[in-house]
SELUM-422597 format. One record per residue (C-alpha): residue in one letter; z, y, x. Coordinates in steps of 0.2 Angstrom, whole numbers, plus 5000, padded with zeros to 4 digits. Example, Ala and Ser with C-alpha at 12.3 -4.5 7.8 and 13.67 -1.06 7.14 Angstrom:
REM SELUM-422597
A503949785062;S503649955068;
This chain:
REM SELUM-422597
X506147644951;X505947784963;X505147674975;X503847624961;X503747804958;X503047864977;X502047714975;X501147744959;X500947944964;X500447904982;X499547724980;X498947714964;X496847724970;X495747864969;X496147914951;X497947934958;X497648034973;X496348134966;X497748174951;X498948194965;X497848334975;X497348414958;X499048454954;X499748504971;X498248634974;X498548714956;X500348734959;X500048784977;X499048934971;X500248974955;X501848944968;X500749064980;X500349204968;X502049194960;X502949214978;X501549374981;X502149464964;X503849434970;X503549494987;X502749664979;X503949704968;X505249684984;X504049794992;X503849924980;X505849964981;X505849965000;X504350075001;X505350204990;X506950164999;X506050235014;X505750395008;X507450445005;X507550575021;X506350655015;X507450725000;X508650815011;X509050965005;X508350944988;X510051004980;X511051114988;X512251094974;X512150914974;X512550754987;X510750754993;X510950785010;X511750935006;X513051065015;X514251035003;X514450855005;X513750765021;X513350605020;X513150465031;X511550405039;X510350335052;X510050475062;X511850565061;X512950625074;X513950515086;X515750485080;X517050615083;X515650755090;X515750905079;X513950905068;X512951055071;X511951125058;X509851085054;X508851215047;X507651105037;X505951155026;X504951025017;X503151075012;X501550975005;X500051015017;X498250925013;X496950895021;X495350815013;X496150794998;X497650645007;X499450735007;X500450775020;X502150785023;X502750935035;X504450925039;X505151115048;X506551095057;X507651195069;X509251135077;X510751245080;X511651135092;X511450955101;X512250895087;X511150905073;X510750785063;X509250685068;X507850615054;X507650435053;X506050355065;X506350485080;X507450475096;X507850665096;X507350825087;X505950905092;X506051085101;X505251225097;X503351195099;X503451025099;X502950895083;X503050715082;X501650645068;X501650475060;X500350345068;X498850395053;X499250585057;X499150565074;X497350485075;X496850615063;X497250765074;X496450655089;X494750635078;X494650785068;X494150955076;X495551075081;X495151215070;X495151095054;X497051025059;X497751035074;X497651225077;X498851255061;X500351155069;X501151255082;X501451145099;X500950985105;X501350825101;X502750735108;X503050575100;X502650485085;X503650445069;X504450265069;X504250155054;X506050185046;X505650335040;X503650305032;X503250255016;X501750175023;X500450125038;X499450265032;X500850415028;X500150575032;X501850665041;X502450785055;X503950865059;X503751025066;X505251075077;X505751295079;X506851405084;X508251425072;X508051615069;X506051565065;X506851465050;X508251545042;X507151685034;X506151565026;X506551565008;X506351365004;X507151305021;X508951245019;X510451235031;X510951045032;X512450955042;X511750765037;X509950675033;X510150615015;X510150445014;X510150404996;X508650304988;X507650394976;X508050244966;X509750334962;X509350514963;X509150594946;X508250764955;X507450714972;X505850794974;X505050634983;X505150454978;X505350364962;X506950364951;X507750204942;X506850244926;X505250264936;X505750104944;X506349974928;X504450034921;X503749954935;X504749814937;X504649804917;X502749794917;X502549714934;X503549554928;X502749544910;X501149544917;X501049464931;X502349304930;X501749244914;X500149204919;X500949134934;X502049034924;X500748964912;X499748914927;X500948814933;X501548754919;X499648704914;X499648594933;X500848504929;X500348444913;X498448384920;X497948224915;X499748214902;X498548094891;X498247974904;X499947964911;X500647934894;X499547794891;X499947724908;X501847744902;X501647684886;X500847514893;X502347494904;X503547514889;X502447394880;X502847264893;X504847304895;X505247464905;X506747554897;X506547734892;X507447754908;X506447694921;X505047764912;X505747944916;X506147924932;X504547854937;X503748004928;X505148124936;X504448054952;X502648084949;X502748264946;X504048314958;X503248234971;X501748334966;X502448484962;X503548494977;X501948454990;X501248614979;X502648724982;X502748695001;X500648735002;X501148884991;X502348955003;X501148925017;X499749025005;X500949155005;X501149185021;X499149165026;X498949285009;X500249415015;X499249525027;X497649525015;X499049555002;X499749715011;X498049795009;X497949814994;X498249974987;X499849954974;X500550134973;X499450254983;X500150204999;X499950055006;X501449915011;X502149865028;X501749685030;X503649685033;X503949745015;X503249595008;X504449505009;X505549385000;X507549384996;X508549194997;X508649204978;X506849234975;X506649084990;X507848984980;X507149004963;X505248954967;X505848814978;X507048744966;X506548824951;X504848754951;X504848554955;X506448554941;X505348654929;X503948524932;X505148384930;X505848444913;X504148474908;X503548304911;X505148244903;X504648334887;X502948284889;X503648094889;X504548114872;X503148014863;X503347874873;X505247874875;X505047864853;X503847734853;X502647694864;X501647614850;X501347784844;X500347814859;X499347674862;X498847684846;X498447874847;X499547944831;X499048124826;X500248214830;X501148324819;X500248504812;X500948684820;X501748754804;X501548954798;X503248984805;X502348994822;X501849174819;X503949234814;X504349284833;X502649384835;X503149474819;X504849504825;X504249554840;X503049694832;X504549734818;X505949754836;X504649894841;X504349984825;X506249964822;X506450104835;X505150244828;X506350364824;X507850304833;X507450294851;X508950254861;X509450444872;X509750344889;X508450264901;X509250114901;X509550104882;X507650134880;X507149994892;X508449884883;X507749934866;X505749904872;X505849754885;X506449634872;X505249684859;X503649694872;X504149514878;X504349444861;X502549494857;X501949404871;X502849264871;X502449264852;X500649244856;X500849094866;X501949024850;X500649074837;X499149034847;X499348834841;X499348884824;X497949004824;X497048884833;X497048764820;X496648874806;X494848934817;X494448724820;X494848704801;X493548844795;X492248784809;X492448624801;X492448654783;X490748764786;X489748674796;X488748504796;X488148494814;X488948344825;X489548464840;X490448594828;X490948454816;X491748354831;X492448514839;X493248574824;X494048414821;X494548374839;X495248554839;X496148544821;X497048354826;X497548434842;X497748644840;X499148634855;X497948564867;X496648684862;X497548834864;X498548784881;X496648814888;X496548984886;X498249024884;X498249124902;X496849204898;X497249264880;X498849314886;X497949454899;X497049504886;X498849574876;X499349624890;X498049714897;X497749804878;X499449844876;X499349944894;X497650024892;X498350084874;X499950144883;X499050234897;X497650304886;X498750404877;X499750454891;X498050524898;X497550614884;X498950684879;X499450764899;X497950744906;X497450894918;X495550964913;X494750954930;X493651134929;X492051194935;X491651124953;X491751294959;X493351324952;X493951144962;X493351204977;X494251374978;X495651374991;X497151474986;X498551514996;X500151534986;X501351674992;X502651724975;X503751664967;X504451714949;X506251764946;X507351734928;X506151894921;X504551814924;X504251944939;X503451904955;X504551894971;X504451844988;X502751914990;X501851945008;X500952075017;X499052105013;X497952015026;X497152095042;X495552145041;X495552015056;X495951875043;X494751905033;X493351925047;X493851765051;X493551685034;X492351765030;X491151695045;X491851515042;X490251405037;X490251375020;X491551505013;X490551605001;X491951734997;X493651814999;X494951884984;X496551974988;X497651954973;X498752104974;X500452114965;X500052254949;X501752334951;X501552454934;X500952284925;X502152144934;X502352064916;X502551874928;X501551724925;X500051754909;X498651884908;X498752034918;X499952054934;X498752064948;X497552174956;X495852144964;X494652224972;X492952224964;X491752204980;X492852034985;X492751974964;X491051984966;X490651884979;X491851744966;X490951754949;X491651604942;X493351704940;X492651854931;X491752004936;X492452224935;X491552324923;X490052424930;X490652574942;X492452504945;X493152484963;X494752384956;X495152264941;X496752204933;X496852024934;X497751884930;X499451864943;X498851704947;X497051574946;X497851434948;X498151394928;X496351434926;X495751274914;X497251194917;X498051244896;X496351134891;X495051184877;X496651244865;X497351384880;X497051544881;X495351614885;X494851694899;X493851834900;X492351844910;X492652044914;X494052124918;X494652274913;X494552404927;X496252474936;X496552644940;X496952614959;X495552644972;X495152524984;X496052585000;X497852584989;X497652404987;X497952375006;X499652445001;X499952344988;X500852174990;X499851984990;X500551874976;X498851754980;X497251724991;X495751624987;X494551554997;X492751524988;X492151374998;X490651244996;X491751104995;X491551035013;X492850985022;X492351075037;X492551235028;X494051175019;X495151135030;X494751285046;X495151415029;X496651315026;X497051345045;X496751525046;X497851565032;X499151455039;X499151545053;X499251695046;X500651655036;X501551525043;X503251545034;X502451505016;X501751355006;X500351275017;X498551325006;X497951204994;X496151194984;X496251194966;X495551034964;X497050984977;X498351074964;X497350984950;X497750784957;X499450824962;X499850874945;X499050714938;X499850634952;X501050514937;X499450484929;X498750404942;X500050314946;X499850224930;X498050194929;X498450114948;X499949994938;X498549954925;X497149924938;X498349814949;X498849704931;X497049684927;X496649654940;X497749484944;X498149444928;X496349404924;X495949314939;X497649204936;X497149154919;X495249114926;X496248974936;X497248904922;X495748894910;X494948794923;X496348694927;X496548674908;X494648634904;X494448514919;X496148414915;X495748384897;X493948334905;X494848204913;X496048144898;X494648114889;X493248024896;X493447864890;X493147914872;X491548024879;X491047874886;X491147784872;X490247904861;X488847914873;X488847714873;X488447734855;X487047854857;X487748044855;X486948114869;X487548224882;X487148394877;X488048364860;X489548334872;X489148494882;X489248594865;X490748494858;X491748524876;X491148714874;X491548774857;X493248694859;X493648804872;X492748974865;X493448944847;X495348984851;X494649084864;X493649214853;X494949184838;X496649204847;X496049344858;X495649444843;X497349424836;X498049464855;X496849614856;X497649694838;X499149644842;X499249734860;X498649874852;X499949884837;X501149854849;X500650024859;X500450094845;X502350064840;X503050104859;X501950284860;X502550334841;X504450264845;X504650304865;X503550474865;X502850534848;X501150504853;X499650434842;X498750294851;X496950344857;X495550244858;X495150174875;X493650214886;X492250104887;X492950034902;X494149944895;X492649854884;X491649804899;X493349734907;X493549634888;X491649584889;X491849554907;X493249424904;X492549344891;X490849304899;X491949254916;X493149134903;X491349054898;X490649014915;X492048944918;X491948824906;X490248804908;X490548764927;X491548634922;X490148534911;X489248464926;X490948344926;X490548274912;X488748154916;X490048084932;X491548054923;X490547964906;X489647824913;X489747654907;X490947604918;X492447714912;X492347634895;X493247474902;X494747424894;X496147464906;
């Protein structure tokens, strides 16, 4: 039987091989996208593996890299040498709005703990940069980057210790004396080597609850589209095949044989697919590493794929094939009289629709009663998320049927008479069209909704264009009291000559600390000078005749409390201190006033950095602004990246779908055409079987991805859901009208495959 098998699949004519190649390539791409998602989601976790040096010193209290308990790692200390202490000092620099990492460090002996991706630590006025940085400083004019590093450049950051081909890092070496009076550098005897994946309080990186979110969405989105695709290949030209089986039944073949020729067919096919799909992989994997998944881009090297996920596609999928044509076959293993003589099959029951309500009652099960841990929450959501959607495939017979019942009932035209009744005798074949497609449409409202209100409800207000483009340079901190600390000198007249004749900076404010008002972050707590607050009206004006004003400690809130915060007043109140006793007076703040240029920008940023090169590297408020909405983004990139595949998968698996059931049925098309039903009823009948459980399913699936955010915001975080932007309409509308060219694409097929010839009797 096997050998009948091969023969059938590989010999059986043109219809045969044309089946044969049909199948393969569908699975080829499903195998080929499933093995990307897999190969990203590895990525994903190695990318933030990578970043674990960076959090040395995060907690000095803790087992980050810390004095107290040293810790292991790729760049420690030869066995049995004493280890010599590391002053370290991590800081965020920027430069046209990318950030940077800089890395200060000062070795106390040759000991030291060397950072991952360098041979040695650098000495004082020497840096090594990552590749990106490096062609940045060799492109960029000096005074906008490279003056603001002291040294040259000696080497360049391996790929061990970057996130990405594009990371923006340096590390800077010093003396040790230049560090230890730096208030956030740290005294460390090891380079932490724990993933952020397991660290509750590391400043860089993502944490396991970051992590099962993404893994969580990632896999709900993106492998059952996958799945249906391949599961949809398989299946093409079932009807066929059955009849083909029946036939053989008809004339002896045991149920037995039957199966294993059958088993044969769509291994055979299925595994020529997978072994093209590995090969799309590979030729997809530098295209893939590209693509912009979390801010940063992979290593080709990170997509990559583990021997269980190489096990489970190549194995997984030819025995999933193989049960499904098994399952497929059970008409015929009954009787196969039922088949040739094309029994109806039985109607989807209501009881379809009880696992989408179960899901839906999970998640609203929880309102009240969210679980405390991470890992209870994700336990208590996942199941209820996935039983939606798979509750949507269950359903979608059933509602399937209802819509072809009602087109029927209410119409009297042959192309909505004969879809409705095609579509009420067969709701399963119906729906398994646009199964992939309805499916991206839950899932991509049940993200949107999610995201929406994560948005609205933390979202930063961006401010006044002026307000974004004001550099500030940072120099307090606050104590327990709210009172300001760590503050620096006032600026040389020098300093402020040389911004001051920068192209494109259009003013200058010293915010002095207001030691008879200190009352810490709030209105009041700083001091200004009224000749600099003019040349900055966007953060208020002194009453007439005044040389100073008391302002606010810092400008860096301005606009950030939204329309309910405080409001700010546009002047001043005037302070009793002259001009001249300012100078005295310690800075808590600078800001730059700039025209937005990079140009001017980034040669301000350097001359304050310069000028205070022991504090926070200067930022624009803008800057401040996306680093703070930095999560945000982070989850409007996650439901960019599931839109943006899930759709396209489904796009393949409704033309799959259409273009099979094309296939299945044009003898009876070429029947009805012998008897006169001309071709552009056919057109209309082929088309409103597709849009009808298209248009009515989808709505269900849109409501319900919606109640289902709705569910998770109240439960998980409180929040009401918010409607989406107009975006998300146009990405509705734009999947729709794509679903419909698709299947209008596919009507050409149907003048070739319904001539005369193809109503033969077989």
């Amino acid at each position: 039987m096997i050998r009948l098998g091969l023969r059938l699949t590989a010999g059986g004519g043109r219809e045969a091989a044309a089946r044969l190649a049909i199948i393969a390539s569908a699975v080829a791409l499903g195998v080929g996208l499933l093995l990307s998602t897999l190969a990203a989601v590895n990525a994903v976790g190695s990318q933030n593996d990578r970043n674990a040096w960076l959090n040395s010193g995060a907690n000095t209290q803790g087992s980050v890299g810390s004095t107290a308990s040293p810790q292991t790692s790729a760049g420690s200390t030869a066995a049995g040498s004493t280890v010599d202490s590391l002053w370290w000092q991590l800081g965020a620099d920027s430069f046209d709005g990318k950030v940077l990492g800089r890395i200060d460090v000062a070795a106390t002996g040759p000991n030291s703990p060397v950072p991952p991706g360098i041979p040695h630590l650098p000495g004082p006025g020497e840096y090594y940069a990552s590749p990106a940085l490096g062609a940045l400083l060799k492109t960029t004019p000096a005074a906008q980057l490279a003056d603001r590093y002291p040294g040259h450049l000696i080497g360049t950051i391996g790929k061990a210790a970057l996130p990405g081909p594009d990371s923006l890092v340096i590390v800077i070496g010093h003396r040790p004396d230049e560090l230890a009076g730096r208030p956030d550098a740290h005294k460390l005897t090891s380079i932490a080597s724990v993933s952020p994946a397991d660290c509750g309080d590391c400043a860089v990186g993502t944490n396991n609850s970051g992590m099962d979110l993404i893994l969580s969405v990632v896999a709900a989105a993106l492998i059952f589209p996958v799945l249906i695709l391949i599961a949809t290949a398989t299946r093409l030209a079932a009807t066929r095949r059955e009849q083909r089986f029946a036939a053989m039944r008809l004339v002896g073949a045991t149920p037995r044989q039957v199966s294993v020729i059958s088993a044969v067919e769509s291994t055979v096919a299925t595994a020529i697919g997978v072994v093209v799909g590995f090969g799309l992989f590979f030729l997809l994997r530098p295209e893939l590493a590209k693509i912009n998944f979390t801010q940063t881009l992979f290593f080709q090297s990170d997509l990559s794929l583990s021997v269980s996920n190489v096990l489970l596609v190549a194995l997984g999928v030819p025995v999933a094939a193989a049960v499904s044509a098994r399952i497929a076959l059970r008409r015929v293993q009954i009787s196969p009289l039922g088949v040739t003589r094309r029994v109806t099959p039985s109607p989807p029951r209501v009881y379809r629709v009880i696992p989408l309500v179960g899901g839906l009652l999970e998640l609203g099960y929880f309102i009240g009663r969210r679980p405390a841990t991470s890992d209870g929450q994700t336990l208590a959501f996942l199941p209820g998320i996935l039983l939606v959607l798979g509750g949507i495939v269950v359903a979608g017979p059933w509602l399937t049927m209802v819509g072809g019942r009602l087109m029927a009932r209410h119409t009297n035209r042959p192309a909505q008479l004969v879809a409705g009744r095609r579509l009420s005798d067969d709701p399963k074949g119906g729906f398994r069209a646009v199964s992939g497609l309805v499916l991206a449409l839950c899932i991509t409202s049940c993200a949107v909704g999610v995201i929406t209100a994560e948005v609205a409800e933390n979202g930063v207000p961006a401010g006044s264009v002026a307000v974004r483009n004001t550099l500030v340079g940072d120099y307090h901190e606050y104590d327990d009291q709210g009172q300001p600390i760590d503050l620096v000198a006032a600026p040389p007249q020098s300093v402020l000559a040389a911004l001051g004749a920068i192209p494109g900076v259009r003013g200058v404010l010293v915010n002095h600390a207001d030691p008879d008002r200190g009352r810490g972050p709030g209105y009041g707590g700083g001091l200004a000078s009224c000749a600099q607050l003019a040349t900055m009206p966007v953060f208020g004006s002194c009453p007439a005749g005044a040389q100073t004003a008391e302002v606010n400690s810092t400008f860096l809130v301005i606009g950030v409390e939204g329309p309910r915060g405080p409001a700010w007043p546009t002047t001043w109140p005037a302070a009793a201190n002259s001009a001249e006793q300012l100078q005295n007076q310690p800075v808590q703040e600078i800001e730059v006033a700039t025209d937005g240029s990079a140009a001017a920008v980034e040669r301000a940023s350097t001359v304050l950095a310069n000028a205070y090169p022991a504090e926070r590297p200067p930022y624009t408020i803008g800057e401040d602004r996306a680093r703070r909405s930095q999560q945000l983004d982070g989850y409007k990139q996650l439901s960019d990246v599931v839109i943006g595949i899930s759709f396209p998968i489904a796009g393949c698996s409704l033309a799959v779908s259409v273009a099979g059931s094309l296939s299945d049925r044009k003898r009876p098309f070429s029947l009805l055409r012998l008897t006169g039903v001309q071709l552009g009823v056919l057109r209309r009948v082929v088309l409103l079987e597709s849009a009808v459980p298209l248009f009515v399913v989808a709505a269900v699936a849109i409501g319900t991805g919606f109640l289902a955010a709705a569910l998770f915001l109240k439960a998980q975080l409180d929040y009401p859901l918010w409607a989406p932007g107009g975006e998300y309409y146009l990405i509705v509308a734009g999947g729709m009208a794509a679903a419909l060219v698709v299947i209008t694409a596919t009507l050409p097929l149907l003048r070739r495959i319904t001539g005369p010839e193809v109503a033969r009797n077989d």
